[in-house]
C-alpha positions as CSV (number, residue, x, y, z in Angstrom):
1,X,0.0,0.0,0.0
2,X,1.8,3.3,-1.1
3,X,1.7,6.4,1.5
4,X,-0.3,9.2,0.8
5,X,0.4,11.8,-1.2
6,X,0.3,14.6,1.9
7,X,2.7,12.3,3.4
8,X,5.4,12.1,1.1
9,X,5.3,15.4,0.8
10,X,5.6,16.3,4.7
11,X,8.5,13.7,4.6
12,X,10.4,14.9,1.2
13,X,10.1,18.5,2.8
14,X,11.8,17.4,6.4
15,X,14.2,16.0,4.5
16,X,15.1,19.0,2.5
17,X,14.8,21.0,5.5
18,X,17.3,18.8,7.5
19,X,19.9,18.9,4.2
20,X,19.5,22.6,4.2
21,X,19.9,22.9,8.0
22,X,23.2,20.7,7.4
23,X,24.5,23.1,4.2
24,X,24.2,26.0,6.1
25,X,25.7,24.8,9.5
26,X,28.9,23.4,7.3
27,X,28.7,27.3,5.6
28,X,29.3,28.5,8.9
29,X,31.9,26.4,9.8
30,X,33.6,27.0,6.9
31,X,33.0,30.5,7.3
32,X,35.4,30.0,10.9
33,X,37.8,27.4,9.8
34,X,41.0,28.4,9.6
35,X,44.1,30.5,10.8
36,X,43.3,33.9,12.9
37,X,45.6,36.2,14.0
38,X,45.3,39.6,15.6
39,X,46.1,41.6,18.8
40,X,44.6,41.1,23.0
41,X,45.1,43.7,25.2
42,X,46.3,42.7,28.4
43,X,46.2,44.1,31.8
44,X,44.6,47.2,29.9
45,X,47.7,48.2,28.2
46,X,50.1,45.7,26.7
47,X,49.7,45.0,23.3
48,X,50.4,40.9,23.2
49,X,50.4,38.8,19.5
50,X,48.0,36.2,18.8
51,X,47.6,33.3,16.6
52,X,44.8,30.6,16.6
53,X,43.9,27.7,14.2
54,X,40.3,26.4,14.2
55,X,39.4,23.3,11.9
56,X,37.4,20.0,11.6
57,X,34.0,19.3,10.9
58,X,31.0,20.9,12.0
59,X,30.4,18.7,14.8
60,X,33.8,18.4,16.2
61,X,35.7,21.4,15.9
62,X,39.3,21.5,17.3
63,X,40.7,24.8,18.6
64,X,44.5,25.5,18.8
65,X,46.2,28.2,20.7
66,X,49.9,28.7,18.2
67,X,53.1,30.4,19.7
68,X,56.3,31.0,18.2
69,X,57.8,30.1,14.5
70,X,54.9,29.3,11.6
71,X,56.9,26.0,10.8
72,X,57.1,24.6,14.3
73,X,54.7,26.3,17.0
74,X,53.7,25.6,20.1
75,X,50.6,23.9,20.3
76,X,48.2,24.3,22.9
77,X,44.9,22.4,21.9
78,X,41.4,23.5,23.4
79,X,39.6,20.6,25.2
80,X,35.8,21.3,23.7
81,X,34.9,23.9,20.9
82,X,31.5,25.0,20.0
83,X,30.0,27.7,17.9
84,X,26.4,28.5,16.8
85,X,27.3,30.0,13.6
86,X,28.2,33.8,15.7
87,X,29.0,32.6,19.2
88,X,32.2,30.8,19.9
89,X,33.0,29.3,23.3
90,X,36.2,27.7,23.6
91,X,37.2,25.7,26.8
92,X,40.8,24.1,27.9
93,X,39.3,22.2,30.8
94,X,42.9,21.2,32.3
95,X,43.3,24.8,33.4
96,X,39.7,25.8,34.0
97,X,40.0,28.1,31.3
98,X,37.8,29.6,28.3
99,X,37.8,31.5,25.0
100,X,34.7,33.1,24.3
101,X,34.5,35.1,20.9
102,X,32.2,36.4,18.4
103,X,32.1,36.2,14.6
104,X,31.0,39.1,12.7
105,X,31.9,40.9,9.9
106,X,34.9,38.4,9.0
107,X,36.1,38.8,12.7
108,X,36.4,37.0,15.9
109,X,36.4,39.4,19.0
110,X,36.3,38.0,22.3
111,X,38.3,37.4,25.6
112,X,40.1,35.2,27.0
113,X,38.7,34.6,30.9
114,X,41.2,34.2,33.5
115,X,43.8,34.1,30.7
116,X,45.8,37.3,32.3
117,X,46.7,37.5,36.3
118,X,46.6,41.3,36.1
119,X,48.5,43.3,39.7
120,X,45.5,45.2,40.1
121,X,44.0,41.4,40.0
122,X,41.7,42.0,37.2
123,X,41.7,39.4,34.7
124,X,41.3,39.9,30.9
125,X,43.1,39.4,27.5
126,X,40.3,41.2,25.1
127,X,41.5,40.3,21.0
128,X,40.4,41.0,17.9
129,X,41.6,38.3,15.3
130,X,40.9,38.3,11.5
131,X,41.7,35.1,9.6
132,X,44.5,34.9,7.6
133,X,46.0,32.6,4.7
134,X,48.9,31.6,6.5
135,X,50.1,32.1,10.1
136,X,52.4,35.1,9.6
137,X,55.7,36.0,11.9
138,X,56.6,39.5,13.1
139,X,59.2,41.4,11.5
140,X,62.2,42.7,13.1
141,X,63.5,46.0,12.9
142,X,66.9,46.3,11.6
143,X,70.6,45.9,13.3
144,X,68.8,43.7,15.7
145,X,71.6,43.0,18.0
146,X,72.8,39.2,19.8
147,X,71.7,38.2,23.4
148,X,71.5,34.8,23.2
149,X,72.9,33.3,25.9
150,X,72.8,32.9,29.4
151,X,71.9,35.5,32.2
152,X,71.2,35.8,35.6
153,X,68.6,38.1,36.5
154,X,69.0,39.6,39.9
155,X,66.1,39.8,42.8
156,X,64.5,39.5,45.8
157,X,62.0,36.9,45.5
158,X,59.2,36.4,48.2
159,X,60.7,32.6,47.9
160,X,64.1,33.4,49.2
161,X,65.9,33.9,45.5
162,X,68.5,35.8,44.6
163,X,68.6,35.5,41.0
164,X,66.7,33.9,38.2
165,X,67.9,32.2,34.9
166,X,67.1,33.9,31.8
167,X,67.9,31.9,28.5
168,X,68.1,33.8,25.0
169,X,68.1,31.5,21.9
170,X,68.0,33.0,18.2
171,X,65.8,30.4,15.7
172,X,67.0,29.9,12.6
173,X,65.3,31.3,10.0
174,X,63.1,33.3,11.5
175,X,63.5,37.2,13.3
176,X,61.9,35.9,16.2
177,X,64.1,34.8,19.4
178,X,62.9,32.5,22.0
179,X,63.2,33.5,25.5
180,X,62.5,31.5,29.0
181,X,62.9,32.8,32.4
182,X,63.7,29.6,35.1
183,X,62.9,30.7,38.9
184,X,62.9,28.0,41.3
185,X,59.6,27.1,41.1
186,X,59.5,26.3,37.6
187,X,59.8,28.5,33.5
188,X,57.3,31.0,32.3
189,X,57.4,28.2,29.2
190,X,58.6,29.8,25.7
191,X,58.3,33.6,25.3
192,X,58.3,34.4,21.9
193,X,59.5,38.2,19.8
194,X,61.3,40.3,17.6
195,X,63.3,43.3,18.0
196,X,61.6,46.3,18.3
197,X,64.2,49.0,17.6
198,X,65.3,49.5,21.2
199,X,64.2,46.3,23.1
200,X,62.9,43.1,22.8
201,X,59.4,42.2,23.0
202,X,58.9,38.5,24.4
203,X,55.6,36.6,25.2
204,X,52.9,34.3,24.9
205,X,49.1,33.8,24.6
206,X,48.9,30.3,26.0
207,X,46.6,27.8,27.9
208,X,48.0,28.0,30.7
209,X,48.6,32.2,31.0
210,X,49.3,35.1,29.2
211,X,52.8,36.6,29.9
212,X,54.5,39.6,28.0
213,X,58.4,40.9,28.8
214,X,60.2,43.9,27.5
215,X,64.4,43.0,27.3
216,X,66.4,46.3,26.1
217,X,70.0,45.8,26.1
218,X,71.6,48.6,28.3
219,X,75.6,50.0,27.1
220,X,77.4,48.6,30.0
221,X,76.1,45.0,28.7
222,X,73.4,44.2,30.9
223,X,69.4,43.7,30.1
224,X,67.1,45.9,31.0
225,X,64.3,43.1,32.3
226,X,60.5,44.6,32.7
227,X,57.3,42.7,32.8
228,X,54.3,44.3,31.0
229,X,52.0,43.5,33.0
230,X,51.7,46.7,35.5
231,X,51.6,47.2,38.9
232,X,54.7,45.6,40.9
233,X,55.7,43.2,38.2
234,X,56.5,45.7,36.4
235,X,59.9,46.7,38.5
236,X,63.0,46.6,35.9
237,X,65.2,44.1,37.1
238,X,68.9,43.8,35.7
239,X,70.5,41.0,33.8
240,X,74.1,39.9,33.6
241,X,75.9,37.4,32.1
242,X,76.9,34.9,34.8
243,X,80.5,35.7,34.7
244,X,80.2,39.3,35.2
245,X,77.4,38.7,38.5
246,X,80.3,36.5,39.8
247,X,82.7,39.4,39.3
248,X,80.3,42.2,41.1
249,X,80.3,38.9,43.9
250,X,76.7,38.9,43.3
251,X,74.7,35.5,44.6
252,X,73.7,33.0,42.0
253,X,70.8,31.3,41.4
254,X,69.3,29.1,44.0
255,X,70.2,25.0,43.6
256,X,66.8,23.4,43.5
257,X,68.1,20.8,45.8
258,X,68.6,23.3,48.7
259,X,65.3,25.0,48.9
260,X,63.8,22.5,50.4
261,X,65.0,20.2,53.1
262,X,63.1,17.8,55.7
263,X,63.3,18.7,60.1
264,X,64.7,15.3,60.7
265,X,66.0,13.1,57.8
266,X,66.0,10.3,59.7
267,X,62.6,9.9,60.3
268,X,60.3,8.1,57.4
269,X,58.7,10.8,55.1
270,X,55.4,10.3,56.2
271,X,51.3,11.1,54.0
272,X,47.8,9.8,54.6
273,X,44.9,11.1,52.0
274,X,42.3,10.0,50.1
275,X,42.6,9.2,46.3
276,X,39.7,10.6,44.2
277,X,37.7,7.5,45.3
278,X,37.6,8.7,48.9
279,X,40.1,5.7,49.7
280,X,42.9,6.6,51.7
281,X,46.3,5.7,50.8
282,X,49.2,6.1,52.7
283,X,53.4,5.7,53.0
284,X,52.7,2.8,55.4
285,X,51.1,1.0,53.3
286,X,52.1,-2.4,51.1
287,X,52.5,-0.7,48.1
288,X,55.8,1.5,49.5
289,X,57.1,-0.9,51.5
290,X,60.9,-1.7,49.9
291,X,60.5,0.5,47.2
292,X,62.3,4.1,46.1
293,X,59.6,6.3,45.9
294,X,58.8,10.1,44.4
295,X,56.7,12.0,46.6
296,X,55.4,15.1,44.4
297,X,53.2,18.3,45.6
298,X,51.5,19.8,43.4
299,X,48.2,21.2,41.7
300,X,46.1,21.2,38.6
301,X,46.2,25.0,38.5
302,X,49.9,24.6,38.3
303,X,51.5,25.4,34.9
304,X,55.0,24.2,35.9
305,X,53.5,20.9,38.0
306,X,51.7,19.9,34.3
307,X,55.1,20.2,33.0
308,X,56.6,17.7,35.5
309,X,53.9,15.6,34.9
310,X,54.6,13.8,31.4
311,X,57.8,13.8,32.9
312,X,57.4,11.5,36.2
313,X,54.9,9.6,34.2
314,X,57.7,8.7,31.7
315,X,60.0,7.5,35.1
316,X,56.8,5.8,36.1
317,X,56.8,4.0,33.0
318,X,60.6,3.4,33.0
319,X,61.5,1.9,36.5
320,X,57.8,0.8,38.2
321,X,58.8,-2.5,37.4
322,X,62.0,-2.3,39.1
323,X,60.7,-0.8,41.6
324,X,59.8,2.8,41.7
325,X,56.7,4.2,42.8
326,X,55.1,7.8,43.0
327,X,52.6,9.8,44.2
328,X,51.0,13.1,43.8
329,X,49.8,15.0,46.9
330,X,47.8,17.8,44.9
331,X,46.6,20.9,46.6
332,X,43.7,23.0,44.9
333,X,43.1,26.9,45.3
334,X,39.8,27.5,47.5
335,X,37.2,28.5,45.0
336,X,34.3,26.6,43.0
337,X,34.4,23.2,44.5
338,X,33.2,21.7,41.1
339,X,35.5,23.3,38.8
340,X,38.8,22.3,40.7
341,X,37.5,18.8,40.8
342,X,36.9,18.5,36.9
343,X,40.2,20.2,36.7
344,X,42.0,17.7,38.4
345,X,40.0,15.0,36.7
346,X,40.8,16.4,33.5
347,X,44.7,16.9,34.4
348,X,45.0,13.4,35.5
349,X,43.6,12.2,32.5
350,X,45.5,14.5,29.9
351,X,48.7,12.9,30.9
352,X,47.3,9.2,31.6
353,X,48.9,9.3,35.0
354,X,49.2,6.2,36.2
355,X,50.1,6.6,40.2
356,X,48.1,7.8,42.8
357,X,47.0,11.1,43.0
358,X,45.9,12.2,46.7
359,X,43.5,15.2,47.8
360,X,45.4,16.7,50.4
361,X,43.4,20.0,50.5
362,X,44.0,23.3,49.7
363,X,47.1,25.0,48.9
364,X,47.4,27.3,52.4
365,X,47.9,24.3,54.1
366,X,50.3,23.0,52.6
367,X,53.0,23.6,55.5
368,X,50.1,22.3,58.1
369,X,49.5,18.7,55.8
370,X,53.3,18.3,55.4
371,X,55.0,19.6,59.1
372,X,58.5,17.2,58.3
373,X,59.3,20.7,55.2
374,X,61.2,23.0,55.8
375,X,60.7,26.4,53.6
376,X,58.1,24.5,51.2
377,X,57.4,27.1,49.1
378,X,57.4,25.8,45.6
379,X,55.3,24.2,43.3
380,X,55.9,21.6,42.4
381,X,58.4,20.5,44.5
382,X,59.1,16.8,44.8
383,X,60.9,14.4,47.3
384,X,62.3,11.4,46.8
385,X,62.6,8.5,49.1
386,X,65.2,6.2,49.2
387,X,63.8,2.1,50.5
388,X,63.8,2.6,54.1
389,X,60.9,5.3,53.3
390,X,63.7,8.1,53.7
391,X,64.1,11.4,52.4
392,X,67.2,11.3,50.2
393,X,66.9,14.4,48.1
394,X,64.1,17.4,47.2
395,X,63.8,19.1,44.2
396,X,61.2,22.3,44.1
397,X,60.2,23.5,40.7
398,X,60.7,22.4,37.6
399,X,62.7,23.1,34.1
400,X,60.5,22.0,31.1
401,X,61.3,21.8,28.0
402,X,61.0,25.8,26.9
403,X,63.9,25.7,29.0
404,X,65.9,23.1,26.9
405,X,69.5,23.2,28.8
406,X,67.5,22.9,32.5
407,X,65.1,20.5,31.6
408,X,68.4,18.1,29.9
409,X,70.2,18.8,33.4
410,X,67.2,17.8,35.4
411,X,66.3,14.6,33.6
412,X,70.2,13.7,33.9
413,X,70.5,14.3,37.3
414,X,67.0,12.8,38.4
415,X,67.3,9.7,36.4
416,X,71.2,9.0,37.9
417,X,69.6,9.5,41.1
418,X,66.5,6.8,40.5
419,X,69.0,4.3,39.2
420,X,71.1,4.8,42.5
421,X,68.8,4.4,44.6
422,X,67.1,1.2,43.2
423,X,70.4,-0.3,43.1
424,X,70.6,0.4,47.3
425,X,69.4,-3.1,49.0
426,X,66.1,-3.7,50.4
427,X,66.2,-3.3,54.4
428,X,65.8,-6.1,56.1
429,X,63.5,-4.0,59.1
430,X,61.0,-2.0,58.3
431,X,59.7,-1.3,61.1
432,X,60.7,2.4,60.7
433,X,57.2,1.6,58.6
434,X,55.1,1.4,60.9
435,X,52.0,2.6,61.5
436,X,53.4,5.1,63.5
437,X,54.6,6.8,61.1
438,X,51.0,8.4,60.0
439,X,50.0,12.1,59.6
């Protein structure tokens, strides 16, 4: 029995409908795909270069953040994209953070919400994008002149420094330099510019924050070092070549190993919180018993402790089996309950980390949860244990890979020491392990 007519008219309408509904959303789409480049604002002054690429299919669009040379960015990759065909929300759930743009007239404006820790604590990072064929670099004014290098930036840090490490690195090929400032918490991660006539201009519009730096070279051969931020970051700090700080007997930079230290190193390095599950998990338990392990503190909000994580996931990998373990004790900031949990969620999961990861509260008490540091005042900041349950060694902060010659040292000197400790004998008592030994 054929259908009525009505019917297969109704249906052969829907249908067009539905292919029209699907012709137009791909026009929009199409209408956003691509690479956009432009200008945000941050901190209400600071002029700060941005690049993003959008592509994909209509129902899964993937949004990337781009830093540094065309041929070989840095990639930050947006966690969920969506857009309506004016409205474009962008989220990178592993910071808690979102892009939130609209499309009209050929151009994306929006901000970029909690992207920019302004002094006056406002937080912004307005742009204005407009798409382009290419991703294009900046241009360099002429007689550009070399700082690549090493330097030592000199402070007074509220975490006891003296001087930070600034690395300078030309790229081939390109006008723009890259530039990384280590303190002893961790890198700012690649800052990226050209020469501006009379200073270098060095950022980044990132996942994880916004940061912009202003590097003028000064006759007697130091750097003129300002953040462009406002307020108190803004306080020009000097930079000298290593040699010469030695010369003026000026202090170095702090050794990562002697920032933090332990009240009584003969005592068991002692933790007891619950995993995600609510289970507790603690040093006395079966797991650690004989074994070296890596006792880390960090947080999701962390940029530097998500740079130590692919890291100690990688050691993980390497020497569980001969037996290493390691365990995160992650401190959130106070704030939306839900949003730090999906946070941490979603960090855990970006780097498929494999070891425990235990709530230990919020980041104030940090000194309160773990009473056996002394001055722990950096995240991350990690402790390793040798197989009497031991402190051994602590390392605060972390050198990733922006900060190629740190990062090389630190996987050198971390790896010797895992080897050397596995290769220490198992102790025959453990009853240093015992219960006891509890927060």
């Amino acid at each position: 029995m054929q259908p009525p007519i009505h019917l297969i008219a109704l249906l052969l309408g829907a249908s067009f409908l539905v292919s029209g509904e699907r012709a137009a959303h791909s026009q929009t789409t199409s209408a956003i795909a691509g690479v956009w480049q432009g200008t945000a604002t941050i901190c209400g002054g600071a002029g700060l270069p941005v690049t993003v690429r959008i592509s994909g299919p209509a129902d899964h669009l993937k949004f990337a953040l781009l830093n540094g040379p065309a041929n070989r960015p840095d990639v930050a990759p947006a966690s969920s994209v969506s857009f309506d065909g004016t409205h474009l929300t962008v989220s990178f759930d592993y910071y808690a953070r979102k892009i939130v743009a609209t499309f009209a007239d050929g151009k994306l404006t929006g901000t970029f919400i909690k992207g920019a820790l302004c002094d006056s604590g406002r937080q912004d990072g307005p742009f204005t994008l407009s798409r382009v064929a290419k991703p294009a670099e900046p241009s360099a004014a002429p007689n550009a002149p070399d700082i690549a290098g090493t330097w030592e930036i000199a402070t007074k840090s509220d975490k006891g420094e003296n001087a930070w490490t600034l690395r300078v690195t030309s790229t081939a090929k390109s006008p723009l330099i890259q530039a990384v400032i280590q303190r002893i918490d961790g890198d700012t991660g690649s800052l990226w510019g050209t020469w501006n006539g009379t200073s270098y201009t060095v950022g980044h519009f990132a996942a994880a924050n916004t940061m912009l730096y202003s590097l003028t070279p000064r006759p007697d051969g130091t750097l003129l070092v300002r953040s462009l931020l406002g307020g108190d970051s803004a306080k020009a700090l000097t930079a000298r070549r290593p040699e010469e700080a030695r010369k003026q007997n000026l202090p170095g930079v702090t050794d990562p190993t002697q920032q933090t230290t332990v009240k009584d190193p003969s005592v068991p390095f002692a933790f007891s919180f619950p995993d995600l599950t609510g289970k507790t998990v603690a040093n006395t338990d079966p797991q650690f018993q004989g074994k070296v392990v890596i006792v880390t503190i960090g947080g999701s909000w962390c940029p530097n402790c998500h740079d130590e994580a692919p890291f100690l996931v990688d050691l993980y990998k390497r020497y569980h089996a001969k037996g290493l373990e390691i365990v995160e004790l992650d401190f959130e900031t106070q704030g939306d309950e839900a949003t730090e949990n999906a946070r941490l969620k979603t960090f855990i999961a970006r780097y498929g980390i494999p070891y425990p990861v235990l709530f230990a509260g919020p980041t104030e008490e940090v000194e309160k949860k773990i009473p056996q540091a002394v001055n722990l005042n950096s995240w991350p900041t990690s402790f390793f244990l040798g197989r009497d349950g031991r402190v051994r060694e602590v390392h605060a902060g972390f050198a990733s890979e922006a900060n190629a010659a740190g990062h090389a040292e630190l996987v050198r000197n971390v790896t010797a020491l895992i080897e050397k400790l596995l290769a220490e004998p198992v102790a025959q008592n453990s009853a240093s392990l015992a219960p006891g030994a509890h927060l």
